[in-house]
N, CA and C atoms as an extended XYZ file, in Angstrom:
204
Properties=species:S:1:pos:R:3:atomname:S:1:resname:S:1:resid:I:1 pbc="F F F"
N       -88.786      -93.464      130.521 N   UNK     1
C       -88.402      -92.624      131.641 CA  UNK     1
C       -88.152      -93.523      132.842 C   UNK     1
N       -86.981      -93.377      133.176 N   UNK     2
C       -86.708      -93.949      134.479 CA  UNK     2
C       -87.399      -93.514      135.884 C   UNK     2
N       -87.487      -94.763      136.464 N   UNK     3
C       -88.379      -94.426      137.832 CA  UNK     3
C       -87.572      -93.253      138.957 C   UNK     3
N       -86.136      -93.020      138.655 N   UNK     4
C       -85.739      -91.885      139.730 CA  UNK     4
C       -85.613      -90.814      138.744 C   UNK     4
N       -86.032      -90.801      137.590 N   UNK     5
C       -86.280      -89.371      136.800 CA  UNK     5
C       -87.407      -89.277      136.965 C   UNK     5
N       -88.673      -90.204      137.299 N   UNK     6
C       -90.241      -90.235      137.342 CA  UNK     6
C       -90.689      -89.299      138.964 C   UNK     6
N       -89.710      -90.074      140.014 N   UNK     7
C       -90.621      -89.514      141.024 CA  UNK     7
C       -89.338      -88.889      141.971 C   UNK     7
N       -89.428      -87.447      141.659 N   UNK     8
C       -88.850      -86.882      142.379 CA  UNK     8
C       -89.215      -85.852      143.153 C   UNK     8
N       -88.778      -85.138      144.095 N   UNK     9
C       -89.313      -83.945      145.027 CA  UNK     9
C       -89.829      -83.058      144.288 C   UNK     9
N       -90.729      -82.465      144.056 N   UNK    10
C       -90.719      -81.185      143.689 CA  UNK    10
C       -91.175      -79.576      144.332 C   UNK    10
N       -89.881      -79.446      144.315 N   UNK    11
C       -89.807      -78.554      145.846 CA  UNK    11
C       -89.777      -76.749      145.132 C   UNK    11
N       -90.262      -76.873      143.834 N   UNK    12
C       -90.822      -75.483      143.161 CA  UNK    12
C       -91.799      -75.292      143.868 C   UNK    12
N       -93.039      -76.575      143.758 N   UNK    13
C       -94.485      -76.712      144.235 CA  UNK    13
C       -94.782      -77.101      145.405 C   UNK    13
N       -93.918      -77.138      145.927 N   UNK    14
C       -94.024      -77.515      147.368 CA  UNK    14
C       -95.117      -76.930      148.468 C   UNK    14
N       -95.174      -77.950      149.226 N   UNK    15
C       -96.431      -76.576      150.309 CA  UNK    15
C       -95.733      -77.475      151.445 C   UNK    15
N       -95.283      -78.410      151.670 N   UNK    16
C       -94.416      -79.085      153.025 CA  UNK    16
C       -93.041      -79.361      152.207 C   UNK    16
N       -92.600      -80.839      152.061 N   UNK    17
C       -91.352      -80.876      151.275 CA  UNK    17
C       -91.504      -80.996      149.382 C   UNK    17
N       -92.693      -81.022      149.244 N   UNK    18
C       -92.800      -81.457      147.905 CA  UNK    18
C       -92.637      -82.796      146.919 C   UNK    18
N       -93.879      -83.789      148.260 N   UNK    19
C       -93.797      -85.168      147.957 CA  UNK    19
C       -94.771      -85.467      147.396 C   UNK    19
N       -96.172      -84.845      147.542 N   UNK    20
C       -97.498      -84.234      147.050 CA  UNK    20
C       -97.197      -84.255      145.960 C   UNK    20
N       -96.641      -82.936      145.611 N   UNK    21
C       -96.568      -82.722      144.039 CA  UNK    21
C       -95.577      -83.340      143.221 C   UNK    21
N       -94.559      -83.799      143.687 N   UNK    22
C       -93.498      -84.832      143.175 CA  UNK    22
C       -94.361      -86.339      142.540 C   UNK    22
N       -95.291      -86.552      142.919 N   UNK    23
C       -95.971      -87.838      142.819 CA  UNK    23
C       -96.821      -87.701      141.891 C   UNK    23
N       -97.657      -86.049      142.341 N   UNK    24
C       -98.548      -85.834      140.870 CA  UNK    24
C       -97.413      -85.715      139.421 C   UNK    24
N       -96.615      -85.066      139.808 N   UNK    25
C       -96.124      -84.988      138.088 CA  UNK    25
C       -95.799      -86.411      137.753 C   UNK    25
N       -95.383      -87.316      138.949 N   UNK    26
C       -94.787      -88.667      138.186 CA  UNK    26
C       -95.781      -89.053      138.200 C   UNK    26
N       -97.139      -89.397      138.055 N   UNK    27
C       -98.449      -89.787      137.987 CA  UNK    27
C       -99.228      -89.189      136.681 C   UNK    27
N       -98.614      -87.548      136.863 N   UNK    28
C       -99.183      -86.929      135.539 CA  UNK    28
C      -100.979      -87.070      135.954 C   UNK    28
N      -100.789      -86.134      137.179 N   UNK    29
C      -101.951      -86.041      137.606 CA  UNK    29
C      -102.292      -84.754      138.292 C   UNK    29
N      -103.112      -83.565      138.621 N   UNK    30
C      -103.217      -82.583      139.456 CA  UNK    30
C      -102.816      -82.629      140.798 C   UNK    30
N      -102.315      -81.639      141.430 N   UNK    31
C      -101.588      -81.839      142.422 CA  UNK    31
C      -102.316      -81.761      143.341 C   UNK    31
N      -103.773      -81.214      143.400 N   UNK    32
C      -104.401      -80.698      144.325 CA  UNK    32
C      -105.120      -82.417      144.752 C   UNK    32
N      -105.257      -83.232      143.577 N   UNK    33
C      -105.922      -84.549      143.826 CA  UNK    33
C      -104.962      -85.344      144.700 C   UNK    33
N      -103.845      -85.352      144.491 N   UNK    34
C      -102.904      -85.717      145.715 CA  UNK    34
C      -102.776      -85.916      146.867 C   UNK    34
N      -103.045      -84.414      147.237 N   UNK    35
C      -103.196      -83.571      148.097 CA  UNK    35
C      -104.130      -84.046      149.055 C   UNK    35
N      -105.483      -83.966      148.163 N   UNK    36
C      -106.366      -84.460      149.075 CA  UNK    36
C      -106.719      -85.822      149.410 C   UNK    36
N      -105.854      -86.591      148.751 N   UNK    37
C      -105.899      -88.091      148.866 CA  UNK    37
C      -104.966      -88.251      150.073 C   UNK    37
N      -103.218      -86.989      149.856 N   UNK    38
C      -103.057      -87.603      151.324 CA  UNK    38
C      -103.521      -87.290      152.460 C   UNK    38
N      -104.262      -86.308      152.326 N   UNK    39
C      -105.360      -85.570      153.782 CA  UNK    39
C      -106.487      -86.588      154.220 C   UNK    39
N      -106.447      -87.275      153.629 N   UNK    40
C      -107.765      -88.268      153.576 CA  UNK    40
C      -107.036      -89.354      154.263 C   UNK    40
N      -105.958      -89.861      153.483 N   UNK    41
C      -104.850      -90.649      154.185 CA  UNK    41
C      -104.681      -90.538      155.742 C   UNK    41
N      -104.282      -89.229      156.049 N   UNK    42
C      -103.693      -88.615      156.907 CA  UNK    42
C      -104.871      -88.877      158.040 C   UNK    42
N      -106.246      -88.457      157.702 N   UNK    43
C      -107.198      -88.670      158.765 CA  UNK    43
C      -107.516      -90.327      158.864 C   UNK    43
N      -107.729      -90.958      157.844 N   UNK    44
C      -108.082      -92.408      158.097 CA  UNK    44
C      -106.905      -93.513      158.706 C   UNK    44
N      -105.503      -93.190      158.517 N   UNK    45
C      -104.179      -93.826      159.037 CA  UNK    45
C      -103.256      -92.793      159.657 C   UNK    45
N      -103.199      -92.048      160.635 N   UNK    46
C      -102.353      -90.655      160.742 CA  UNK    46
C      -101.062      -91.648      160.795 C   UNK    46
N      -100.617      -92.366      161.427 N   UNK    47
C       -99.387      -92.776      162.126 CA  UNK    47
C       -99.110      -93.551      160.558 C   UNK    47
N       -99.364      -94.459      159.644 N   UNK    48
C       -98.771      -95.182      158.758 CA  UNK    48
C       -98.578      -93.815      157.666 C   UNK    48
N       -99.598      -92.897      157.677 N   UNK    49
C       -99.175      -91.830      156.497 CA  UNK    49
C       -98.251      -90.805      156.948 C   UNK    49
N       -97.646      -90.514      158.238 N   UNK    50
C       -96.576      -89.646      158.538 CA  UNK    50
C       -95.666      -90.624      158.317 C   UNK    50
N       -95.324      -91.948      158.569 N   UNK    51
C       -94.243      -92.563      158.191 CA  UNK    51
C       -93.814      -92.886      156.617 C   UNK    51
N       -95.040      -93.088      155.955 N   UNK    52
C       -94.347      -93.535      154.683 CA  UNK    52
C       -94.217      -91.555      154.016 C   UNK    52
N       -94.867      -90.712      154.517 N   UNK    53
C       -94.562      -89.374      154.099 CA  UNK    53
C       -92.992      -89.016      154.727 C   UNK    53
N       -92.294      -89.387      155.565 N   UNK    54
C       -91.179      -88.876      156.120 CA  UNK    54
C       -90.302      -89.778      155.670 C   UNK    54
N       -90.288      -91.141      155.336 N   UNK    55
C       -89.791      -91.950      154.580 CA  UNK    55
C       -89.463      -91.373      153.122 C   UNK    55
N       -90.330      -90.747      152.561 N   UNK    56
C       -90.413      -90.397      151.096 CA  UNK    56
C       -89.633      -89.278      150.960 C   UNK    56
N       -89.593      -88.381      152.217 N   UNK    57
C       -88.888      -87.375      151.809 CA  UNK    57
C       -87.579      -87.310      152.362 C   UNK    57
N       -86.943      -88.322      153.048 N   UNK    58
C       -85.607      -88.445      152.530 CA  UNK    58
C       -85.154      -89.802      151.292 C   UNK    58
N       -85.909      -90.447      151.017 N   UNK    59
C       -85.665      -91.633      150.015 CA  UNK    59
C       -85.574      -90.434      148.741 C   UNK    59
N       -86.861      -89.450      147.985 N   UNK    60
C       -86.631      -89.240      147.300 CA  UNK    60
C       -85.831      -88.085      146.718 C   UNK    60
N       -85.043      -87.874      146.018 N   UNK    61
C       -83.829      -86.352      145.457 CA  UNK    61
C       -85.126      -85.458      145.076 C   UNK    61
N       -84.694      -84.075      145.332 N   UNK    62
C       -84.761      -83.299      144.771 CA  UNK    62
C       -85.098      -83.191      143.092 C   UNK    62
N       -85.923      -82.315      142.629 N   UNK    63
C       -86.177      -82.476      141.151 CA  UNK    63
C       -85.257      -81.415      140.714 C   UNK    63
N       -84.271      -81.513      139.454 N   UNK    64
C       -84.021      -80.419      139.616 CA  UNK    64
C       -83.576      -80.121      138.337 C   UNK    64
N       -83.691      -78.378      137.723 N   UNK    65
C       -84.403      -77.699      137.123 CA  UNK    65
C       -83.175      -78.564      135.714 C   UNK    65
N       -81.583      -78.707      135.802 N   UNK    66
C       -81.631      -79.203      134.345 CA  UNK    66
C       -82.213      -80.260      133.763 C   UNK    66
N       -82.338      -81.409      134.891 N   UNK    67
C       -83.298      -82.636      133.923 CA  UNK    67
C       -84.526      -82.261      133.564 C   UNK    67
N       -85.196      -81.168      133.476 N   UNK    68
C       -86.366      -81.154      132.608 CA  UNK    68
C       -86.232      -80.714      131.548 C   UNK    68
């Protein structure tokens, strides 16, 4: 599996743009563990985790529903 078939938006599951859960499926991990890793992120670095989070969500496409 290619790395831009691996990590893409997934904006079914979304709760902001769907970079959270885009990462768990390419991780193949729960989304909620994500989640709270980037909240954790978010409080221990706010300024480096809004950038590489706003970075990510225009770097990465959309997931979308025929490639699965």
């Amino acid at each position: 599996m290619g790395l831009l078939m691996r990590f893409r938006k997934d904006t079914q599951h979304a709760l902001v743009s769907g970079i959270c859960a885009g990462l768990a499926r390419g991780f193949s991990i729960p989304r909620k563990w994500v989640r709270i890793t980037a909240l954790v992120l978010l409080l221990v670095m706010p300024i480096t985790t809004i950038i590489l989070y706003l970075i990510a969500s225009v770097v990465l496409p959309p997931k979308s529903r025929w490639l699965d």
